[in-house]
C-alpha positions in Angstrom: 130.4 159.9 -109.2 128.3 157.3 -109.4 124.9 157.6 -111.3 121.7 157.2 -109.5 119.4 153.9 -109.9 116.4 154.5 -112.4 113.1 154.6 -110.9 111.5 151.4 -111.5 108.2 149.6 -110.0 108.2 148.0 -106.5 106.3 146.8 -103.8 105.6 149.0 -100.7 108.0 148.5 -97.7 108.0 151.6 -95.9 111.2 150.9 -94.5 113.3 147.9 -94.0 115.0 149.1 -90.3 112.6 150.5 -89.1 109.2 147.7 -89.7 107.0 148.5 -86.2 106.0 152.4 -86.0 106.4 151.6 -82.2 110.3 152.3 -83.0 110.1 155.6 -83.8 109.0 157.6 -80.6 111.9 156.4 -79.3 114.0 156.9 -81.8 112.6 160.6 -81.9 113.0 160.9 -78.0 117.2 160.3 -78.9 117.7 162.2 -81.9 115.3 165.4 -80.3 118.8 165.6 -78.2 120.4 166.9 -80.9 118.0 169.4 -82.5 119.5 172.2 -84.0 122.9 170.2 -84.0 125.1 170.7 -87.2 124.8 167.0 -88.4 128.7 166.2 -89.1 130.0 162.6 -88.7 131.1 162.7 -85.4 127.5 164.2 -84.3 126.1 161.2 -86.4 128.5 158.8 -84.8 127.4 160.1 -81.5 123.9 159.9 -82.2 123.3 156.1 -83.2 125.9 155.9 -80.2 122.8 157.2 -77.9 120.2 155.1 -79.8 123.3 152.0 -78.9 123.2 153.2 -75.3 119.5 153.1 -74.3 119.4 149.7 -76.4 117.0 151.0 -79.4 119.8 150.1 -81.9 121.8 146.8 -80.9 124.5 145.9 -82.9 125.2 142.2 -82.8 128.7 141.9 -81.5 127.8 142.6 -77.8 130.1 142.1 -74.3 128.1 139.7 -71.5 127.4 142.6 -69.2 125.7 144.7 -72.1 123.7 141.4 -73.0 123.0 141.4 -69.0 122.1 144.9 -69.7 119.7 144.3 -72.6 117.8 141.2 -71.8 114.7 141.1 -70.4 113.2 143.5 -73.3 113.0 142.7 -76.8 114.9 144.5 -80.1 114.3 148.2 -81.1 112.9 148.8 -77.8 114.5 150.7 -75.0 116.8 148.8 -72.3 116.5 147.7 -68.8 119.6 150.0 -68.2 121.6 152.5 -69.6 124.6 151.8 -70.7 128.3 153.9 -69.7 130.2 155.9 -71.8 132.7 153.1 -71.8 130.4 150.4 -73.2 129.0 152.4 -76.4 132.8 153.3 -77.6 133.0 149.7 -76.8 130.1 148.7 -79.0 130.9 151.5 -81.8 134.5 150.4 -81.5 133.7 146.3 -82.0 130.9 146.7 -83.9 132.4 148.5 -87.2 129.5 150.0 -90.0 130.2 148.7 -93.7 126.8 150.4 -95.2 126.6 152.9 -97.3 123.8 155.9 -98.1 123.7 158.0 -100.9 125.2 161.7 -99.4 126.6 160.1 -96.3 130.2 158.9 -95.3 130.2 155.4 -95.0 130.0 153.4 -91.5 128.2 154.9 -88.7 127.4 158.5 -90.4 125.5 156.3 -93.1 124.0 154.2 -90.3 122.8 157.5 -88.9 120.7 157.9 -92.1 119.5 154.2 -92.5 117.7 154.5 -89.1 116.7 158.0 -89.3 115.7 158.0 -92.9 112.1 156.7 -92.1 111.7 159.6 -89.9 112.4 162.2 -92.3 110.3 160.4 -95.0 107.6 161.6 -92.9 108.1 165.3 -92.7 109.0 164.6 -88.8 112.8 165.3 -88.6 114.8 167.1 -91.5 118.0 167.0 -92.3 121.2 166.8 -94.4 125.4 166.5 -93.6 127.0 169.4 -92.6 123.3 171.1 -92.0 121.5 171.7 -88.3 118.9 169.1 -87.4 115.4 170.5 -88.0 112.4 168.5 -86.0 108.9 169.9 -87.0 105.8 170.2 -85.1 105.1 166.5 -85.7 108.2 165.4 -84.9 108.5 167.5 -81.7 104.8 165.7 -80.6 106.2 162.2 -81.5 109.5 162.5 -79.0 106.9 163.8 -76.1 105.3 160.6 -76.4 107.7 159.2 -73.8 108.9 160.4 -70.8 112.0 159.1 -69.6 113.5 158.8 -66.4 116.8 157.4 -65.5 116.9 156.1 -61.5 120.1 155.8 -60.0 121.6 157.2 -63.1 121.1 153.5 -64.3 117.6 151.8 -64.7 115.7 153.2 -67.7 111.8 154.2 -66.8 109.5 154.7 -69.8 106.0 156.1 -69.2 103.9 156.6 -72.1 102.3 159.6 -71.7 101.2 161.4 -74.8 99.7 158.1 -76.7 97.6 160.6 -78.3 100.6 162.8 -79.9 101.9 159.2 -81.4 98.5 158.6 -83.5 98.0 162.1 -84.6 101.4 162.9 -86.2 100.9 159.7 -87.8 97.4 160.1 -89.3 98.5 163.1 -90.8 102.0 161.8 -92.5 100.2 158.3 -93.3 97.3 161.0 -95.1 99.8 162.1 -97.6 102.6 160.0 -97.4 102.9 159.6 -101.5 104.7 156.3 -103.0 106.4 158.7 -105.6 108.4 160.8 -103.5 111.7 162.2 -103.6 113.1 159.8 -100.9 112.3 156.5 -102.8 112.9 156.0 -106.2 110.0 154.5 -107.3 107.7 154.8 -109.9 104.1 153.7 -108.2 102.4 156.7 -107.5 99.4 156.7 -105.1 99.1 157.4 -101.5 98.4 154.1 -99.6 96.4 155.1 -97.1 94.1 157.0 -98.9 94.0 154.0 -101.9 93.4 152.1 -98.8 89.9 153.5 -97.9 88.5 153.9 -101.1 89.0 150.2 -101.9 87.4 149.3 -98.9 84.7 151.9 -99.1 84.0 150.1 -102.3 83.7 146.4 -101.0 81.7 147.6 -97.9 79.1 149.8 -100.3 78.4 146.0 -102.0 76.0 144.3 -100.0 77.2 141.0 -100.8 80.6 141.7 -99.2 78.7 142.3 -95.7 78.0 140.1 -93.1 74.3 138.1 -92.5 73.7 141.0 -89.7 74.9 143.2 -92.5 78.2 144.2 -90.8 81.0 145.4 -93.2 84.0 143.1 -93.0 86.7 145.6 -95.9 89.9 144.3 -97.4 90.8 140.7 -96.3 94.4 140.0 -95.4 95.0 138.2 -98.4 94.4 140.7 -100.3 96.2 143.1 -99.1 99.7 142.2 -101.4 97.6 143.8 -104.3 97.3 147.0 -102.7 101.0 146.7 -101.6 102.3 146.1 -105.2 99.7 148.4 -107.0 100.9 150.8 -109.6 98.8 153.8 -109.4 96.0 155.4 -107.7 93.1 154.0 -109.5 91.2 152.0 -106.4 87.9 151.2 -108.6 90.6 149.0 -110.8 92.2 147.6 -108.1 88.5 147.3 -106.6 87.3 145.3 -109.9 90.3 142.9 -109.5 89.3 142.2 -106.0 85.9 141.5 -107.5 86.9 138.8 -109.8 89.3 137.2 -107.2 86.5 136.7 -104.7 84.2 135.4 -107.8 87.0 132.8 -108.8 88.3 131.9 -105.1 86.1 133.1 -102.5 88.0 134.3 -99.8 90.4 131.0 -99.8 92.7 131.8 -103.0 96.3 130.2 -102.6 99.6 131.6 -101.8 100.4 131.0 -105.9 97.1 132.8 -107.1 98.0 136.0 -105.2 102.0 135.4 -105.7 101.0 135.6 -109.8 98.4 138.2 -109.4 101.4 140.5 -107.7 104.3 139.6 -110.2 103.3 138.6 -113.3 99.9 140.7 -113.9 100.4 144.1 -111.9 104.4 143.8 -112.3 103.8 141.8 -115.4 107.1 139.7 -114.9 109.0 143.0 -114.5 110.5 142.8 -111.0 113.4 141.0 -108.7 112.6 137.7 -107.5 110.3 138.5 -104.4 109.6 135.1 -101.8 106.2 134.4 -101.5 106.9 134.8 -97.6 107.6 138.0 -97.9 104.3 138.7 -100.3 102.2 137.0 -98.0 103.4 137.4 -94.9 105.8 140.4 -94.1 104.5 143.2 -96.6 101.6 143.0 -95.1 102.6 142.7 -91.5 104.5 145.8 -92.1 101.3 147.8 -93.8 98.9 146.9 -91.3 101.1 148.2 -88.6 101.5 151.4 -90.3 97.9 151.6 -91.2 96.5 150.8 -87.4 98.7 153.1 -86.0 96.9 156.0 -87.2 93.9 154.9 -85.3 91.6 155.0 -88.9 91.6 150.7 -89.1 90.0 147.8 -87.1 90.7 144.3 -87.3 87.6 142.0 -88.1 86.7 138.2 -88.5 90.0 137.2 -86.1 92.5 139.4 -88.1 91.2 138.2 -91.0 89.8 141.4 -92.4 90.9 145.0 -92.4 88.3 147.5 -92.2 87.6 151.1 -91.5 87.5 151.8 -88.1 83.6 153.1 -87.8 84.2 155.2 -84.8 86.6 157.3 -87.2 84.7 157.6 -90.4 84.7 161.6 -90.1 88.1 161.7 -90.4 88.7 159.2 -93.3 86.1 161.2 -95.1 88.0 164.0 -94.2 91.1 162.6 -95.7 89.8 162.1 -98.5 88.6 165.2 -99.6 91.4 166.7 -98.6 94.2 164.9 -99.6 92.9 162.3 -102.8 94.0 165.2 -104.9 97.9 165.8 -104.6 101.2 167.7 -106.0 104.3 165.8 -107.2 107.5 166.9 -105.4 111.0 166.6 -107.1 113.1 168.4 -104.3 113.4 166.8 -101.0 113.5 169.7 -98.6 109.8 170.6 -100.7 108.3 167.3 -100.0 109.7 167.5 -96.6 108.1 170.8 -95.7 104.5 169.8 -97.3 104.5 166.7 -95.5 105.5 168.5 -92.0 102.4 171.0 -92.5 99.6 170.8 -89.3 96.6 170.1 -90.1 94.7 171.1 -87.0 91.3 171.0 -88.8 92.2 166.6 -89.0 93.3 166.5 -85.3 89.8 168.7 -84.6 87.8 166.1 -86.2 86.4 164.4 -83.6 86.4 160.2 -82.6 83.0 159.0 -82.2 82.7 158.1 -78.5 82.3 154.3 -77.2 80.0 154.0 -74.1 80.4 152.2 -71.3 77.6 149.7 -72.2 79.6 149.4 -75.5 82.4 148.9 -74.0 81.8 145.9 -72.3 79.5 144.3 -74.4 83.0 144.5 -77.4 85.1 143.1 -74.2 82.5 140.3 -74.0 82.8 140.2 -77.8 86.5 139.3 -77.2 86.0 136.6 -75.1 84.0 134.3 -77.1 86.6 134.8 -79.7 89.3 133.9 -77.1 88.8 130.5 -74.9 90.4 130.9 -71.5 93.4 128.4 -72.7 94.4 131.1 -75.2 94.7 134.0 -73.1 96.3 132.2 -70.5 98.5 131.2 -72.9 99.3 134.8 -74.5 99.8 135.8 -70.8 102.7 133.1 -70.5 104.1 134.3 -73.4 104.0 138.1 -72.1 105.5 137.1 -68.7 108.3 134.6 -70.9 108.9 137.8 -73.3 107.6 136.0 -76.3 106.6 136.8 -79.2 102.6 136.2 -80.2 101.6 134.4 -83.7 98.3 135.4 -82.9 96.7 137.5 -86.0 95.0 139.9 -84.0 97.4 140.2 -80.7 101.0 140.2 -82.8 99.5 144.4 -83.6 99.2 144.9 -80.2 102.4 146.5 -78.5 103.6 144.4 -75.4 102.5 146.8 -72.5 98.9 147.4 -74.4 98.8 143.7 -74.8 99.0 143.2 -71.3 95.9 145.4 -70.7 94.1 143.9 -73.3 95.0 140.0 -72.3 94.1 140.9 -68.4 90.7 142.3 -69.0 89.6 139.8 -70.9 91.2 137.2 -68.2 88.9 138.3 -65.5 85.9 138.5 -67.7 86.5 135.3 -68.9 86.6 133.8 -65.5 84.5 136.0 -63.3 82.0 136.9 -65.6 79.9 138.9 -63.4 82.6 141.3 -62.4 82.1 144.6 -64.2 85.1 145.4 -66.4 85.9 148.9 -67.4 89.1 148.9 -69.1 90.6 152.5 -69.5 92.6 151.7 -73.0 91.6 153.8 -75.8 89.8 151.5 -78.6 88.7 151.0 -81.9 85.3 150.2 -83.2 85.5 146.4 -82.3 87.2 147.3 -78.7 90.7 146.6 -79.7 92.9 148.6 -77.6 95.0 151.0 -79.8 97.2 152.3 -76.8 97.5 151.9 -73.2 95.5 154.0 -70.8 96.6 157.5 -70.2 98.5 157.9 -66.8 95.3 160.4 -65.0 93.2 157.3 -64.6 93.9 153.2 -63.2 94.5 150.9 -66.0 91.2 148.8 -65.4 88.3 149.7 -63.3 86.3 146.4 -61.7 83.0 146.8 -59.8 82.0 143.4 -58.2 79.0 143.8 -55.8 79.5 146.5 -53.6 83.6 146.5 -54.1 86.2 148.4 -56.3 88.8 146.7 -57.6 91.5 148.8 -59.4 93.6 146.2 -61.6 97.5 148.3 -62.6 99.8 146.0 -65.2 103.1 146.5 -65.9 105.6 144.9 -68.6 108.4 147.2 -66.0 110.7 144.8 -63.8 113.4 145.4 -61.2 113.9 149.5 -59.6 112.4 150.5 -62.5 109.1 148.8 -61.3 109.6 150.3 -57.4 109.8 153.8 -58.2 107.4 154.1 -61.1 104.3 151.9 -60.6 104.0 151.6 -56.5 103.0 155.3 -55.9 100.7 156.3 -59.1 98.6 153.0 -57.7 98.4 154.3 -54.7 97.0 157.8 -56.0 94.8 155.5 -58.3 93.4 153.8 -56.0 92.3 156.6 -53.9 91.3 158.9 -56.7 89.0 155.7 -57.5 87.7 155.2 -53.7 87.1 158.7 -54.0 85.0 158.6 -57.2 83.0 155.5 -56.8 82.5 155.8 -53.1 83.0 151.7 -52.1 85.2 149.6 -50.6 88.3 148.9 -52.9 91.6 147.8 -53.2 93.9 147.4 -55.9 95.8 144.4 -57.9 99.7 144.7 -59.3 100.1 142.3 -61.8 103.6 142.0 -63.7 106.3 139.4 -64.9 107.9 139.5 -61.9 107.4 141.6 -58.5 110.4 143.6 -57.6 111.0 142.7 -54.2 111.5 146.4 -53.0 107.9 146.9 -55.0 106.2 144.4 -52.4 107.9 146.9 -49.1 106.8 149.6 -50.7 103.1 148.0 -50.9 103.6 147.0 -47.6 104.4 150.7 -46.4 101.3 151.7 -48.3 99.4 149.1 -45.8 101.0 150.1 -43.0 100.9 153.8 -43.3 97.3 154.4 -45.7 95.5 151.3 -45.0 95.4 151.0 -49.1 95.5 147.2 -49.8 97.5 146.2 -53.2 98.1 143.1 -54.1 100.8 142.1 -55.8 100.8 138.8 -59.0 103.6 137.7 -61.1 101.3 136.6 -64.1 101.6 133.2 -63.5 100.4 134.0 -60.3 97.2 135.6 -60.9 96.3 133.0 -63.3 96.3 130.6 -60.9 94.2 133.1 -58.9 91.3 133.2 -61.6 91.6 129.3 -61.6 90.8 128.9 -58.0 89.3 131.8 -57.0 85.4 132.3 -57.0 85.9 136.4 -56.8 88.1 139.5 -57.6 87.8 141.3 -54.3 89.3 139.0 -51.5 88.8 140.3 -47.4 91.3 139.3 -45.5 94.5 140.8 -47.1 
């Protein structure tokens, strides 16, 4: 038998398959399948098999219809279209697993737990070979994020529409999610999160570190490799060492200075050879992600800064009297059942609302710190299914980017349109999900007109049968409401063609204008166009 690794110091990396929490509803929404399920190899098999067939796992060696299949939407996310029962033996059968996990066969039973692991790390889905598949409460939430719909047997619809369920069951497993756990062998013992706010309670409670309007700014992003590589739990250390970094550097140290501050003085030259990319860069991609996604952290200063989302202070302060304080776990199943424990006095905390003046005065915020040939730019790169290098909009999911990117288009360029987007925000009016699916996407008021703007990232059928009618029902809910004159826009990558006979039915038969834009298209509308509401459509 071979003898287990000995704990040893590391940097935090959650998880190296699965890097953006956006993964994991999905993920959850397959595996929920099988709850209950005896988890044998076969079963395991057949379950990476189902993440293979609705594209969330995509093994490289691929036929060109499944490429067909799976373009158009970008890695770990779900497909365009399902694929058959032939394709997936297909891709298990050409597409052979060499890895290995401790307790697992090798090849696609230990793939099983490489993906899954993450999930069970969190107290969300237990389980073990040759045992059934436990989900918990907080697992259960996290696969009703999505609903899924397959048309035709074929095209795959996502709606998201519990975005709430998504940042609750991760507030509370990021709230006591401990370095030093049975899962990882590792000998770092703190909870990040929590190690997280203290720090930056620290740095905001010293006036110095505030703004001239004396705004706090927290933890820059530079900084954040300390807190990634820190040993233990003691923040007002880690907050002293801040201290003299900003005395010696400002905010402007180099790559080197926090490369050595990482290795050789809190690893103190004990540790693999790590690439300053990865120190600089990706460990902290990866945290902030994590972090965001419980709804507790804004972005300041252009993604420069990472700070404690005001609008949720209650519940940091919550979490920290709760949950600074902690038991060691030795036994995984232990761990496992502490971390899946509700707390429904955390979820009762409540957000600190955002008014409507608020609201768009933060949007307005947004556009002086975006010029009109940026966000036509991140637009392009949306509609071209690129990625953004942007350090603000790279956190923002695709579909909530889309939101975000088109209210701020048409406040940039009809600035006396009223914009009311429906997103949920943080404390800087950052979307942190898309808007629920009761209410339009974004609400416009210009002069005595309604204008309901709908996006979609959805293409092809998928588009037709999903987004057509719920606009129509917007739109009339939103006649209803403000009592004006409105009509709706459709803006998307591409309009399906049976999407614009469906808008022309809705003409015909309700007298409910929509107007349909590829985003290139409605660019060029807000370049040439001196309004939002136009008469004669």
């Amino acid at each position: 038998m071979a003898t287990k690794r000995k704990p040893e110091y590391k940097p935090l990396l959650f998880t190296t398959t699965v890097r953006n929490p956006e993964r994991v509803k999905g993920l959850l929404y397959v595996l929920a399948k099988f709850d209950r399920q005896v988890l044998t190899n076969l079963l395991a098999t057949q379950i990476v098999g189902e993440a293979i067939r609705y594209g969330l796992y995509r093994p490289t060696k691929q036929s060109n219809t499944i490429k067909e299949k799976w373009a158009g939407t970008s890695k770990g996310n779900f497909a365009k279209e399902i694929l058959t029962d032939d394709e997936v033996k297909y891709m298990i059968a050409n597409n052979p697993q060499k890895h290995k996990e401790a307790g697992f066969d090798k090849g696609y039973p230990s793939r099983f737990a490489t993906i899954f692991d993450f999930t069970k790390e969190l107290g969300f889905v237990y389980f073990t070979p040759n045992q059934p598949i436990q989900f918990s409460e907080l697992g259960k939430m996290i696969a009703q994020v999505y609903d899924v719909t397959l048309i035709d047997n074929r095209f795959i619809s996502v709606e998201n529409i519990h975005p709430e369920y998504e940042q609750k069951a991760f507030l509370q497993a990021m709230a006591k999610s401990q370095r030093k756990n049975p899962f990882v062998r590792v000998l770092n013992d703190n909870i990040p999160l929590i190690l997280l706010i203290q720090v930056i309670q620290l740095l905001n409670d010293n006036s110095k570190y505030r703004t001239s309007q004396g705004e706090t700014k927290g933890i820059a992003r530079h900084e954040l490799p300390l807190v990634i590589f820190w040993k233990d739990n003691d923040a007002q250390a880690l907050y002293q060492r801040i201290v003299r970094l900003r005395a010696d550097y400002g905010y402007n140290p180099s790559s080197e200075v926090i490369c050595n501050i990482c290795t050789q003085e809190i690893m103190r030259g004990n540790f693999k050879e790590f690439k300053p990319k990865s120190i600089i860069n990706e460990y902290p991609d990866e945290f902030i992600r994590k972090m965001r996604i419980t709804g507790l952290f804004s972005l300041r200063g252009a993604g420069r800064f990472l700070d404690i989302n005001h609008n949720e202070e209650k519940k940091a302060q919550y979490i920290l009297q709760h949950y600074a304080s902690y038991q060691h776990y030795t036994d995984e199943k232990a761990y496992f059942d502490y971390m899946a424990q509700v707390d429904a006095h955390l979820f009762a905390v409540e957000t600190r609302p955002i008014t409507l003046h608020q609201s768009e005065k933060l949007l307005c915020n947004w556009v002086e710190t975006y010029s009109w040939e940026i966000i036509q730019k991140e637009l392009s790169n949306l509609q071209k299914r690129k990625t953004s290098k942007d350090d603000v909009l790279k956190f923002l999911a695709e579909p909530v980017r889309l939101e975000f990117l088109t209210a701020l288009s048409i406040k940039s360029k009809l600035p006396q349109v009223r914009v009311i987007p429906n997103y949920t925000c943080d404390d800087t009016g950052l979307p942190t999900s898309t808007a629920g699916g009761n209410r339009g996407d974004i609400e416009c008021i210009e002069n005595t007109h309604g204008i309901l703007v709908e996006v979609t990232m959805a293409e092809g059928r998928t588009q037709t049968m999903m987004e057509v009618w719920p606009i129509e029902r917007h739109l009339n809910e939103f006649i209803e409401r403000e009592q004006c004159s409105a009509q709706a826009i459709f803006i998307a990558p591409a309009i399906f063609k049976d999407s614009i006979r469906q808008i022309q039915f809705v003409k015909a038969d309700a007298g409910r204008t929509i107007r349909p834009y590829p985003i290139d298209k409605f660019i060029d509308f807000l370049n040439q166009s001196v309004a939002l509401y136009t008469e004669n459509e």
